[in-house]
N, C-alpha and C positions, 0 to 999 in steps of 0.2 A: 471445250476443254483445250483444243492444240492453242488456241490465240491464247489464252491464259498461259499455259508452258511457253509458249513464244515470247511472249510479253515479260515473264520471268527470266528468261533469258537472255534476255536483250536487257534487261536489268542490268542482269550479275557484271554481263560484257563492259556496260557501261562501267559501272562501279569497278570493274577490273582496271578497264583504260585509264581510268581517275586518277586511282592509286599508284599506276606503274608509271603515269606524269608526274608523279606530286613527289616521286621517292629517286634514289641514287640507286646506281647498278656497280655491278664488278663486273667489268670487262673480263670474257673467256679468255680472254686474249694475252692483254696485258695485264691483267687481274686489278688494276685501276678504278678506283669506283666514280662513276660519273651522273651527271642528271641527263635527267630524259631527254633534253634539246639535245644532248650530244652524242645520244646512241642511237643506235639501229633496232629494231624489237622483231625479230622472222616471224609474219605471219603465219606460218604452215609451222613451226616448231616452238615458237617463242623464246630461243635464245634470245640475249641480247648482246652487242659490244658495241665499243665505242666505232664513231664514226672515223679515226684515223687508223685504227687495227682494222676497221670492214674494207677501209679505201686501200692499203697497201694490199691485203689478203687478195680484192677482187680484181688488180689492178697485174700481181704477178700472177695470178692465174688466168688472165686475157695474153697475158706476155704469153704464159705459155702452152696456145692457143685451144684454151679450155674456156672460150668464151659461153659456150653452148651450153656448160656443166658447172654453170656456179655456185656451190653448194654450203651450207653452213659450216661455217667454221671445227664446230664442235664435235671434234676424234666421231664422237661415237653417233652423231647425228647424221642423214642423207638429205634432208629437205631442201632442195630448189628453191635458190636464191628467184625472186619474183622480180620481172624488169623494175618497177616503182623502187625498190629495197637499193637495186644495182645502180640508177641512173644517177642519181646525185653525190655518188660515191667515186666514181670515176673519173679521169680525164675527161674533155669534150671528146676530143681526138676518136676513143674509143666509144663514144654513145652509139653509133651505126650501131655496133654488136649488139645493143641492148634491145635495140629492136627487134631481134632474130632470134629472141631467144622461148 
């Protein structure tokens, strides 16, 4: 029985990932709706926003060296920005941090 539940789930996820490529988002951000090439999606929350609202967001909060605490955008949300989500958002300059996080 768990491989069947497993198996199902790993279904749904797929079927989830499908739809959330295939469709437009509104940026939390700038409330902009955009396709899936050009947002971000937080694995541990699943906000999403666009990739130039994540890059400024992640980029003044290294300025203000809150590189360690990179956290979702969204007021009400705490979820840990994950290095993968952070690295291609960035400066080069600051990719060191991403490693240390």
């Amino acid at each position: 029985q768990p491989e069947v539940v497993a198996a199902v789930l790993s279904h749904v996820q797929a079927s989830e990932d499908r739809a959330w490529r295939e469709a437009l988002h509104p940026c939390g951000v700038c409330f902009e709706e955009n396709a899936s090439c050009d947002c971000v999606r937080f694995a541990r929350c699943r906000h999403t926003f666009c990739k130039g609202c994540l890059s400024g967001y992640f980029t003044s909060q290294m300025d203000a060296g809150l590189a360690g605490m990179l956290l979702c955008p969204d007021p009400g949300c705490r979820a840990a920005a994950t290095p993968a989500e952070v690295k291609g958002l960035i400066p080069a300059s600051c990719n060191h941090h991403v490693t240390t996080m």
